[in-house]
C-alpha positions in Angstrom: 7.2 -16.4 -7.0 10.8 -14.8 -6.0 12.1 -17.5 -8.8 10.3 -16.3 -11.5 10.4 -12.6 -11.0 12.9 -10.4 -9.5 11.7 -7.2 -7.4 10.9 -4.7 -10.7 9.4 -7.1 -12.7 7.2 -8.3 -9.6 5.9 -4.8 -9.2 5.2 -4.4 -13.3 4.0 -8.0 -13.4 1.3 -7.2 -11.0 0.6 -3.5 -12.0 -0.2 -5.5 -15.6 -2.2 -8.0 -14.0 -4.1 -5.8 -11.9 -4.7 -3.1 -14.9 -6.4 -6.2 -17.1 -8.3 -7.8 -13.8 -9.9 -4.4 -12.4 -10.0 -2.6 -15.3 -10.3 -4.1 -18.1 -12.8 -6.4 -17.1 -14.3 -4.9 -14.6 -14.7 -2.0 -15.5 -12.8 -0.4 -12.3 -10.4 2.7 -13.3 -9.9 4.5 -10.2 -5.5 4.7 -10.2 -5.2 5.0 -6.7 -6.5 1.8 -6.0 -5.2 0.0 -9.0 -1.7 1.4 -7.6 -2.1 0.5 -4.4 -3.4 -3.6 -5.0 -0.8 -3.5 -7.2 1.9 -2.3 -4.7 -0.1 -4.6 -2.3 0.3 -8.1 -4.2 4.1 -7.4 -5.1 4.9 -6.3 -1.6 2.9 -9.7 0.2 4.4 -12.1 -2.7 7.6 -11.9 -0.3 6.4 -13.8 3.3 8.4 -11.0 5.2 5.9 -8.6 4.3 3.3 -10.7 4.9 3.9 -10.9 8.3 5.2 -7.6 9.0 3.1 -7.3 12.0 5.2 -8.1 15.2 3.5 -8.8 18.6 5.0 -6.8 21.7 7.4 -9.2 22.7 8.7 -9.6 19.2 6.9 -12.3 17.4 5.8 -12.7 14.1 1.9 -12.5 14.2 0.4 -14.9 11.3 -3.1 -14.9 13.2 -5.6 -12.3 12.2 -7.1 -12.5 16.2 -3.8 -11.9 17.3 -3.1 -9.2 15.0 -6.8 -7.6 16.3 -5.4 -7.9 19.9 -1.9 -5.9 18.7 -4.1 -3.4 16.9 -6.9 -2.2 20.0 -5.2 0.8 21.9 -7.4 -0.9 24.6 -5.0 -3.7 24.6 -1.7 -4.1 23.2 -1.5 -0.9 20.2 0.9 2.1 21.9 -1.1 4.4 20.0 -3.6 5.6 17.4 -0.9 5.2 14.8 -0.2 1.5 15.6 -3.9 0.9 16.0 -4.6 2.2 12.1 -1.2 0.6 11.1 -2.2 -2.6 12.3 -5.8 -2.8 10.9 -4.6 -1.4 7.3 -1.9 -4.6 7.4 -5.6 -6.8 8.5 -7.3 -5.3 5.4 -4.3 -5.8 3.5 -3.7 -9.7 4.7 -7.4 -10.8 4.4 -7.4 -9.1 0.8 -4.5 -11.0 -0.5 -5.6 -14.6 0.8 -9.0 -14.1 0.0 -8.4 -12.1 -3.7 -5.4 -14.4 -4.5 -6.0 -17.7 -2.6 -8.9 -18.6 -1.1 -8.3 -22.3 -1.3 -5.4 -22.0 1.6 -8.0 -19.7 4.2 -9.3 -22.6 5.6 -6.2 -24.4 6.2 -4.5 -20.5 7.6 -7.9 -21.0 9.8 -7.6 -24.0 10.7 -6.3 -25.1 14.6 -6.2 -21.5 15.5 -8.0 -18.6 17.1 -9.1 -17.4 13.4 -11.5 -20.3 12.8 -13.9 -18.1 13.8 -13.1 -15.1 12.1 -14.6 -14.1 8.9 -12.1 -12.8 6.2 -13.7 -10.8 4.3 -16.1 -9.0 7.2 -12.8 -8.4 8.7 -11.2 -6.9 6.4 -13.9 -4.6 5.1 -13.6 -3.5 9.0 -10.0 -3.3 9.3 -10.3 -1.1 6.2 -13.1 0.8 7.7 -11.5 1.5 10.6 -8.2 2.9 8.5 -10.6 5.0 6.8 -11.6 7.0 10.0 -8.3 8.7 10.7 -8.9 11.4 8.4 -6.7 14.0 9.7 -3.1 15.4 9.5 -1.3 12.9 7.3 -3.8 10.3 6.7 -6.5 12.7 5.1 -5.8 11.9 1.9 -6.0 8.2 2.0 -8.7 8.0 4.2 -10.9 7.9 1.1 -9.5 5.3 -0.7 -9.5 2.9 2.3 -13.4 4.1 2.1 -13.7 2.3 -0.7 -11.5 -0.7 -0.2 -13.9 -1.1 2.7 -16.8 -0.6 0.7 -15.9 -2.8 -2.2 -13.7 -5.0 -0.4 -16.1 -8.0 -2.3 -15.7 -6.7 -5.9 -11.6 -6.4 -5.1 -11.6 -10.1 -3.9 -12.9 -11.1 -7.2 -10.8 -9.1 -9.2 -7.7 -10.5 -7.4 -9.3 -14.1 -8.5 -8.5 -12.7 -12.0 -5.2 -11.9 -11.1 -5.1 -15.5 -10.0 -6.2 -16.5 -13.4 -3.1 -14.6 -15.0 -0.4 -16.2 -12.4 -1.7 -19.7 -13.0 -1.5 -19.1 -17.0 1.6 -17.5 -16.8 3.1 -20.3 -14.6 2.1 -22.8 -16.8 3.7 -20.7 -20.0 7.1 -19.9 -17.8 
């Protein structure tokens, strides 16, 4: 992706793509979510961002059950904070593989502790969760990860469209 797009035109790229996908044809308008899959997609096009989430001890966590584990204050997660940080980057992970590229969850799945774990259950939770810290400085997103949890199905398939215009763009490039 970093070859045919530098950081701008990654963000715009996407911020097109999502605009057509959601609403467009599906008929979604609300800004602050087109905004923020937007922001999503060209921030978790780079790896690095993708697995932002660091255990404890330092290493890169590419497993959503070990990302659950970092994120229960009952376990590993130092505080509320981490806890909702952790489970908005789960939403935000399951989103993207299972909007963008749902052909690569089984192998991601595969051989590890997530075989078990559902993608898109998860992430409408993770989301969920994010949305019940609804005080101080989360307040005023707390509603739109409401709805990412509550549509997290209908975002998934507008992120196949977004797919669609990747693949037809690659193949134009």
């Amino acid at each position: 992706m970093d070859r045919l797009f530098s950081g701008a035109e990654l963000k715009s790229f996407f911020g097109q793509a999502v605009e057509t996908a959601m609403r467009r044809r599906m008929g979604l308008s609300e800004h602050a979510i087109l905004d923020y899959l937007a922001d999503l997609l060209a921030q978790f096009a780079l790896s690095d961002n993708l697995y932002r989430i660091r255990a404890m001890d330092g290493r890169r966590l590419t497993e959503v059950a070990h990302m659950l584990v970092e994120g229960d204050v009952r376990l590993n997660a130092t505080s509320f904070a981490r806890e909702r940080e952790v489970h908005r980057h789960i939403g935000d992970f399951t989103l993207f593989w299972t909007g963008l590229f749902p052909e690569s969850v089984p192998r991601l799945k595969s051989g590890t502790q997530d075989l078990l774990i559902d993608y898109v259950r998860q992430g409408k939770e993770s989301y969920y969760i994010v949305s019940t810290f609804e005080l101080g400085r989360y307040r005023d997103e707390a509603p739109l990860f409401k709805q990412l949890s509550d549509q997290f199905e209908t975002f998934v398939e507008g992120l196949h469209l977004v797919r669609q215009q990747w693949d037809d763009y690659a193949k134009n490039a």
